[in-house]
N, C-alpha and C positions, 0 to 999 in steps of 0.2 A: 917569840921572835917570828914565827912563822905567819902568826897573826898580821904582825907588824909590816911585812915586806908584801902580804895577800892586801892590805889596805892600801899601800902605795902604788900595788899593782893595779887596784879599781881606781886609784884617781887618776893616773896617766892614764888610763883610757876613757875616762869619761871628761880629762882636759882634750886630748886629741879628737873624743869627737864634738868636743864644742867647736873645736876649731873649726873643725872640716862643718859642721854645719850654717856658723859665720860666716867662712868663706861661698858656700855657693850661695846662701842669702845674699851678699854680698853683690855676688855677681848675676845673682837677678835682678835687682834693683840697677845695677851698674848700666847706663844703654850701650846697646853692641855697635861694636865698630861695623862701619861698614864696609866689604868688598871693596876692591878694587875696580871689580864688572859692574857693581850697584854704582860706584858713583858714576863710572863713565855712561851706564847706562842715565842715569839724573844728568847728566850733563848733556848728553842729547836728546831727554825728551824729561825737560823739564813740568810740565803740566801733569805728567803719570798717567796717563790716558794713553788704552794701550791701538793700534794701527790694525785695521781689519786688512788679516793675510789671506791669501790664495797661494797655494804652493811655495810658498815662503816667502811671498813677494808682496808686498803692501798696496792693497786695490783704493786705485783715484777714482775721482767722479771725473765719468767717462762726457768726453768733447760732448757742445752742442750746440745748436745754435736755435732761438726759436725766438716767435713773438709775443710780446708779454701785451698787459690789460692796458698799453696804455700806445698800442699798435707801433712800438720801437723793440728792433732787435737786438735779442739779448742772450748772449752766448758766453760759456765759463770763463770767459777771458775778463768778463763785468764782474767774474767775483774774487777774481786774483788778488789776493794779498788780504781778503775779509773771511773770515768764519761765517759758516751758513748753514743755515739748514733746509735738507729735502724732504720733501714731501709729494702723494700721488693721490689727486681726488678728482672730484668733477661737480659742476656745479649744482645740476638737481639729485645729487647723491640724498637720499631719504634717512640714510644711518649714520653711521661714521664721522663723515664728510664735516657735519655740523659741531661734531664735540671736537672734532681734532684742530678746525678752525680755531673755534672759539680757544681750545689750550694753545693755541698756536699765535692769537693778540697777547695771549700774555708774555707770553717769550718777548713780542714785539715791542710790548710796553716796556720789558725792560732794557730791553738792549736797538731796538727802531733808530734809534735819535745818532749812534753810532756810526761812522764811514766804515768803518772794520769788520762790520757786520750784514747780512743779510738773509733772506729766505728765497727760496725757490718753490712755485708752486707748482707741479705740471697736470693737468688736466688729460685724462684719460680717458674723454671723450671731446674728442676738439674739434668734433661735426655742429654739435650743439656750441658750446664753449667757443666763440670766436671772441678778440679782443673784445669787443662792446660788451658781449653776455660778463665777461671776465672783470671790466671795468665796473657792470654794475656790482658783480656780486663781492667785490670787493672796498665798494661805496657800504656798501648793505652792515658788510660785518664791522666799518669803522677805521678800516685799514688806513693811516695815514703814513707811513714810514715809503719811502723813495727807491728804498734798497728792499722791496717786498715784491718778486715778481711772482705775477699770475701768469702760466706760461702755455700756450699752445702750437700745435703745428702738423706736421705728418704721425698720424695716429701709430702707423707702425716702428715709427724712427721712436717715437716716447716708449711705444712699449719693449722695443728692443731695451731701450735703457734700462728700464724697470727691470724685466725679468733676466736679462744677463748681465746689463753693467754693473747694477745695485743686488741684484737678488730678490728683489723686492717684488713680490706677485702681485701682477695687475693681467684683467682679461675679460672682454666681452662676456655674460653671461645672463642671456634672454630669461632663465628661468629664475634669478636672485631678484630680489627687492628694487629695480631701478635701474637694472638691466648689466649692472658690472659689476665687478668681483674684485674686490683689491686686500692687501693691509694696510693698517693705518699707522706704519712705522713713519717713522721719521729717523731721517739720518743726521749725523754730523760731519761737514766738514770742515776742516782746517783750513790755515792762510796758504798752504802750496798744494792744496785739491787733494788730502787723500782724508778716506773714512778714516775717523776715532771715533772709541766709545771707550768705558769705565769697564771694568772686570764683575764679571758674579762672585757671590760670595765663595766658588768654587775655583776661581781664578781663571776663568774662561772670557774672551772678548765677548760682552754683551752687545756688539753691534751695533742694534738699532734699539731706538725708544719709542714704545708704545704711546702715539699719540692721543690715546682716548684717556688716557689714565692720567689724573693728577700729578700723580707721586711719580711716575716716570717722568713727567714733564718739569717735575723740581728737579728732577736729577739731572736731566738736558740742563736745566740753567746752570746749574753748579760747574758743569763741564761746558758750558760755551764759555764761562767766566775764566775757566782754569786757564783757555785756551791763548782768550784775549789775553790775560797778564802775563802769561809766559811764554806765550812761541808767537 
């Protein structure tokens, strides 16, 4: 007898723990509901691209007004309501300048032909760089899109923008390759002027995209795309 009630005692437990092991299978495979903060969050930024903060306060691309390569002025108000991207180089730049272009016709090929869309070029040395120099060098690399400005003007009003509006380090320096100092970020902006970028895989805002790099320049596309279709 004692046998008999010690077997029934190992099959309820080894029926309860199939259960229990069914159930959370179960509930892995199950997908999780979402929040109530996750949707409303989805509902106001639907593309998931997350908004470069400063003190908890989401940074625009700061006012400007200048003249682009085709000697018409061109101020953030010409990019209201399009996705675009920045950019800071100069025209005899010897490094850089040349690969971030070149990744930078590809964005244009894809997305050029677009109203919604555009680029911003600003030239970080606009002693040299006057409309003409800007029109050539803009002829040179194939540039055909409308909404692509080449842009110059007060050398210290651009680099105010660079180094405090954007972050983005640019700066005279006689002893580097060609006399200036920059990154070759590229930023994103939105249809109502503020920085977006994609998160690292550590869930940190990645900011800006390395323009010399390929594979960050796929990633740019994927997020001007997200942009365009959702906000």
């Amino acid at each position: 007898m004692k046998n008999k009630y010690s077997y029934v005692g190992i099959a309820l437990i080894v029926l309860l723990f199939g259960a229990f092991v069914v159930r959370n299978y179960k509930h892995h495979l199950e997908p999780r509901n979402r929040t109530t903060q996750e949707q409303k969050e989805e509902e106001l930024n639907p593309s998931g691209l997350t908004y470069f903060e400063i003190d908890h306060k989401a940074r625009k691309m700061p006012d400007f007004v200048f003249t682009d390569q085709n000697n018409q002025t061109i101020s953030n108000v010409d990019y209201n309501g399009k996705v675009f991207v920045v950019e800071f180089f100069f025209t005899t730049c010897p490094s850089i300048c040349p690969i971030m272009n070149r990744n930078m016709l590809t964005i244009e090929k894809e997305f050029g032909k677009r109203d919604d869309f555009g680029i911003a070029s600003f030239t970080i040395n606009p002693t040299v760089d006057t409309p003409i120099k800007l029109k050539e060098y803009a002829e040179n690399y194939g540039v055909t899109s409308l909404n692509w400005h080449f842009l110059t003007g007060d050398r210290e009003t651009i680099y105010e923008m660079a180094n405090k509006g954007l972050n983005i380090f640019a700066e005279l320096n006689p002893e580097v390759e060609g006399g200036f100092e920059h990154q070759g970020f590229f930023a994103l902006v939105d249809k109502n002027g503020f920085l977006r970028s994609r998160k690292d895989p550590y869930g940190n805002p990645k900011i800006y995209y390395q323009g010399t790099d390929e594979k960050e320049v796929a990633l740019l596309i994927e997020d001007i795309q997200l942009l365009l279709e959702n906000e």
